[in-house]
MILOPA-929584 format. One line per 8 residues: number of its first residue (from 1); their letters; for each residue x, y, z of N, C-alpha, C. Coordinates in steps of 0.05 Angstrom, whole numbers, plus 5000, padded with zeros to 4 digits. Each point is the difference from the previous one (the first is absolute). Example, Ala and Ser with C-alpha at 12.3 -4.5 7.8 and 13.67 -1.06 7.14 Angstrom:
<atoms>
1 = as = 5264 4886 5156 4982 5024 5000 5018 5024 5000; 4993 5021 4986 5016 5024 5001 4985 5022 5014
</atoms>
This chain:
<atoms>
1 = xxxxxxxx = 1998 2147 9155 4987 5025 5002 5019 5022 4988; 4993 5018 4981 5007 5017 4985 5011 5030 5024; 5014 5014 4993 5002 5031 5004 4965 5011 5009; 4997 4996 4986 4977 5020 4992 4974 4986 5023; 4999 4970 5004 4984 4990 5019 5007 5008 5032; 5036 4998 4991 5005 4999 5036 4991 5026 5005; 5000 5026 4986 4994 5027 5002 4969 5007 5009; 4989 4980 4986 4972 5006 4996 4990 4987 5033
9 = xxxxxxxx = 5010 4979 5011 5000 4981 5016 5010 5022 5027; 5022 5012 5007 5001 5015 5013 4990 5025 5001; 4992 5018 4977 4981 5024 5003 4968 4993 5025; 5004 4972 4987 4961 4983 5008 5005 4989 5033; 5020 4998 5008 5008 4993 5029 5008 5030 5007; 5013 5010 4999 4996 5024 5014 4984 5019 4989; 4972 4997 4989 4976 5016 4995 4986 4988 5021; 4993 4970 5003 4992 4988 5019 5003 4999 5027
17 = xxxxxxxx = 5019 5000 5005 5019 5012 5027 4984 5035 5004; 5005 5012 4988 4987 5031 5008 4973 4996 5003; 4989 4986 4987 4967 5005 5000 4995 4987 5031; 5004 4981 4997 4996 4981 5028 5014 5029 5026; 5011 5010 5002 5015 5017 5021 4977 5027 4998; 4994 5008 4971 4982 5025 5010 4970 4985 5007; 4993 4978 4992 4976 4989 5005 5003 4993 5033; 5024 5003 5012 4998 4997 5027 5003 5021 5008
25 = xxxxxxxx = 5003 5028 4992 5007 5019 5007 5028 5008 5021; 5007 4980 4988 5035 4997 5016 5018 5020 4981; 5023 5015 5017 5009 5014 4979 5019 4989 4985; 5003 5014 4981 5016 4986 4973 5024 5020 4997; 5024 4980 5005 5023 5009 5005 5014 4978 4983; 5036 4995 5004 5006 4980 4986 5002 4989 5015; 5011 4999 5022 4995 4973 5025 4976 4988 5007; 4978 5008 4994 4963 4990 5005 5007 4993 4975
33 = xxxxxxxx = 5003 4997 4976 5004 4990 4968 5015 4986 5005; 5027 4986 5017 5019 4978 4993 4985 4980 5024; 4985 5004 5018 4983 4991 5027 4978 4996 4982; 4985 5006 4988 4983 4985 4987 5010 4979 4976; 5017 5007 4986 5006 4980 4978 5009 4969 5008; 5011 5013 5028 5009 4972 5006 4975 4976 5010; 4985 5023 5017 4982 4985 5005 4984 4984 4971; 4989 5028 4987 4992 4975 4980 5012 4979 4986
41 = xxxxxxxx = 5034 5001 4997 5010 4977 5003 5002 4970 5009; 4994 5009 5029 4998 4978 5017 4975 4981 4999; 4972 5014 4986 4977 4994 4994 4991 4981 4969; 5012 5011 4981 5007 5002 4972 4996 4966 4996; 4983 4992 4989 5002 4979 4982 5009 4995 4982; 5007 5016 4966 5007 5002 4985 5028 4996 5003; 5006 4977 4990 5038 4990 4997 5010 5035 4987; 4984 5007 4975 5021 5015 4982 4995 5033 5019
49 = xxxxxxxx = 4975 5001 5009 4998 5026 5020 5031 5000 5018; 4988 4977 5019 5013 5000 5020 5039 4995 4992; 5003 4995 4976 5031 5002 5001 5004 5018 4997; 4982 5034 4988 5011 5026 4982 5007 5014 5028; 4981 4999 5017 5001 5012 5031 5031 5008 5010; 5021 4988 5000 5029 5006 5010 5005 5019 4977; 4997 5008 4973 5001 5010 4991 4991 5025 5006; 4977 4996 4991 4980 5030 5005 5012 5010 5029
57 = xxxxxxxx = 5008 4985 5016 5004 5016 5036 5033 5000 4986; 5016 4992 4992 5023 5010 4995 4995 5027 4984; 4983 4999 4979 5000 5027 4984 4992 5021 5025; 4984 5003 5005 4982 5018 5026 5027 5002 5012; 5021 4985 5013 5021 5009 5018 5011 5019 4983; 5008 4987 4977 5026 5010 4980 4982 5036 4996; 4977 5010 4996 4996 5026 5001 5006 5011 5024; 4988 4985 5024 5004 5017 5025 5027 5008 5003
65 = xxxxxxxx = 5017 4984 4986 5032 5008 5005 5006 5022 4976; 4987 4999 4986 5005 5024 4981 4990 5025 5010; 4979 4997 5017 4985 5024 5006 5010 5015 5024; 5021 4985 5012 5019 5005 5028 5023 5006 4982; 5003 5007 4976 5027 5003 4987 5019 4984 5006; 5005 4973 5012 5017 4983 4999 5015 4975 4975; 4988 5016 4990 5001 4981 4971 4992 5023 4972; 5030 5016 4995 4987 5018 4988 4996 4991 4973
73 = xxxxxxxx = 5016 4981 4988 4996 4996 4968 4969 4973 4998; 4986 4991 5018 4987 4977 4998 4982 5028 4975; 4995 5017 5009 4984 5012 4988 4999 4997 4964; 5033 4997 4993 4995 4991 4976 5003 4982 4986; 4994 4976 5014 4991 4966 5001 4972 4997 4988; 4990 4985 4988 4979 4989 4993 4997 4985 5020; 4969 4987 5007 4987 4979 5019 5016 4982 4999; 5002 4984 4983 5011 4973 5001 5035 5003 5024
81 = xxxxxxxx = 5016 5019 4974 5016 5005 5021 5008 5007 5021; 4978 5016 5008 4998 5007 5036 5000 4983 5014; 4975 4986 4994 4996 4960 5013 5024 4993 5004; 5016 4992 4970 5020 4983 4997 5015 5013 5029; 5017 5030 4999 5021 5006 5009 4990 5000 5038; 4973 5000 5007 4993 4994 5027 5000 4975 5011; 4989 4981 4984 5008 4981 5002 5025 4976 4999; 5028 5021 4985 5021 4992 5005 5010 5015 5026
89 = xxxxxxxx = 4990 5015 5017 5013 5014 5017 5016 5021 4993; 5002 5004 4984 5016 5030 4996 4993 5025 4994; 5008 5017 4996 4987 5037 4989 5004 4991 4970; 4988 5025 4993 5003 5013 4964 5030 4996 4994; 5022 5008 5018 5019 4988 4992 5015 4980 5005; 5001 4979 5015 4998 4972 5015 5023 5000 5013; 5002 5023 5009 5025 4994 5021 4996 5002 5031; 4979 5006 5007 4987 4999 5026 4969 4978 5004
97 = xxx = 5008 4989 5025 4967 4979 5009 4987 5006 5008; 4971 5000 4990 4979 5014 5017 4982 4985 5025; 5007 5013 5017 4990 4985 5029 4977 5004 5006
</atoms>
């Protein structure tokens, strides 16, 4: 799968994720958005869906931490590298673990 699929692939899981949350009229926050993704995770038939999921909920963390200003340079990371640097455990500049 290309850049451009995995992108397309996670815009479409977390579009799906919101719709499903206002169609319940649950509110839409990022914790109700990482609480649903997983769920639909856990559901997910699709081998290639269901592997992007740690992603997409790593990306969704990796903003919430931008948006708490704890991570001031993720901001000028591209997707891929955000993923990458959350999923190695470290900040924008990899000298701290994120718990």
């Amino acid at each position: 799968m290309n850049r451009n699929d995995i992108e397309q692939l996670t815009d479409e899981l977390i579009g799906e994720a919101v719709i499903s949350l206002l169609k319940r009229k649950a509110p839409v926050s990022s914790m109700a958005l990482l609480t649903e993704l997983r769920t639909m995770q856990a559901v997910e038939r699709d081998p290639r869906r269901r592997g992007a999921f740690p992603q997409v909920v790593a990306y969704i963390e990796g903003v919430m931490v931008d948006n708490n200003g704890q991570e001031a340079q993720a901001g000028k990371m591209n997707h891929q590298e955000r993923v990458q640097v959350i999923a190695e455990g470290t900040t924008a500049t990899g000298k701290d673990n994120i718990h």
